[in-house]
N, C-alpha and C positions, 0 to 999 in steps of 0.2 A: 429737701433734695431727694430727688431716688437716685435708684444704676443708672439707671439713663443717662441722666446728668448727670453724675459723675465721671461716666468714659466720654462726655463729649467735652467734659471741662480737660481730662486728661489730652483726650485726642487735638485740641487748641493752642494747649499751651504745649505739647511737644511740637507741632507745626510752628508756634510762635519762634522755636528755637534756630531757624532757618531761615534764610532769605526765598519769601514767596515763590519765587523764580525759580528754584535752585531743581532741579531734576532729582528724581529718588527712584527707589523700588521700593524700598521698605524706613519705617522712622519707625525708631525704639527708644522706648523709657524705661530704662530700672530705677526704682522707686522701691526704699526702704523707708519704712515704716515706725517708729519707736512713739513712746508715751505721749510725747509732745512735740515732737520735732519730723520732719522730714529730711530723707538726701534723698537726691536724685543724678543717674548718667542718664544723657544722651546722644543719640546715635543715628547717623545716617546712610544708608547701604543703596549704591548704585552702583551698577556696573561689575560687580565685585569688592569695589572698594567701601574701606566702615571709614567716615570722617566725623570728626566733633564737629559740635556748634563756631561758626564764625565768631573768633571774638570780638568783633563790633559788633555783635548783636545783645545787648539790655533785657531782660526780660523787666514788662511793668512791675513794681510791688504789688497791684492786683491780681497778677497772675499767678506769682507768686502763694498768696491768701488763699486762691481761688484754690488751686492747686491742693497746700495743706486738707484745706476742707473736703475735697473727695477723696484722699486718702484715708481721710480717719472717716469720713463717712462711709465706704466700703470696707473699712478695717469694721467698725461697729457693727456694720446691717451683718458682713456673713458671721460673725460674733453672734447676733442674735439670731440669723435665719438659718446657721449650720451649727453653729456651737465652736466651731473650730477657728482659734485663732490665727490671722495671718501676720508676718511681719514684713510681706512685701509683693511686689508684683512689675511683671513685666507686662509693658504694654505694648504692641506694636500695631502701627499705622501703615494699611500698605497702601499704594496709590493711585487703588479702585475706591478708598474711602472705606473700605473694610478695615476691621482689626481682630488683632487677637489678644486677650488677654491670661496670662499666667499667674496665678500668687505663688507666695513664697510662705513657708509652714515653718520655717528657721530662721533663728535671730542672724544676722551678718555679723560679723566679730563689729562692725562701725556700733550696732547697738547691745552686742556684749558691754563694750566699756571695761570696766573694773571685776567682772564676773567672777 
């Protein structure tokens, strides 16, 4: 895998979280990051309004997989190509097919745990 692939694995499976159809300005992922595990929100912003994922909507278990694996592969590569660890990032999709991405340099109390 590289970056590449990784934001367009990211940039998929946040689109997957929505009905095709659906009208947007901007789709965002926050994605925390921990040893083994992932959380993720998302989020949809049109018109002004931020709305959740329809809950008829399933994401596959392979997107899921998919998902996990570009997180800890860009949590590893800027580990090895900055040195500095991340524990998280935002993503957003806007709907020219541009995005942006943010990381996160702080653990979220979700992966504190028992600190």
């Amino acid at each position: 895998m590289n970056t590449e692939q990784a934001y367009n694995i990211l940039g998929n499976v946040l689109f997957a979280h929505f009905d095709a159809e659906e009208k947007f300005d901007k789709l965002e992922m926050i994605l925390e990051i921990g040893d083994g595990a992932t959380a993720s929100t998302v989020w949809k912003y049109y018109e002004g309004q931020q709305t959740s994922p329809p809950l008829h909507i399933d994401l596959p278990l392979q997107a899921s997989l998919d998902l996990n694996r570009a997180a800890f592969f860009l949590r590893d590569n800027l580990l090895e190509t900055t040195g500095e660890q991340i524990w998280g990032l935002t993503f957003t999709l806007f709907q020219d097919s541009s995005f942006n991405i943010e990381y996160t340099y702080e653990k979220s109390d979700w992966l504190k745990g028992d600190e």
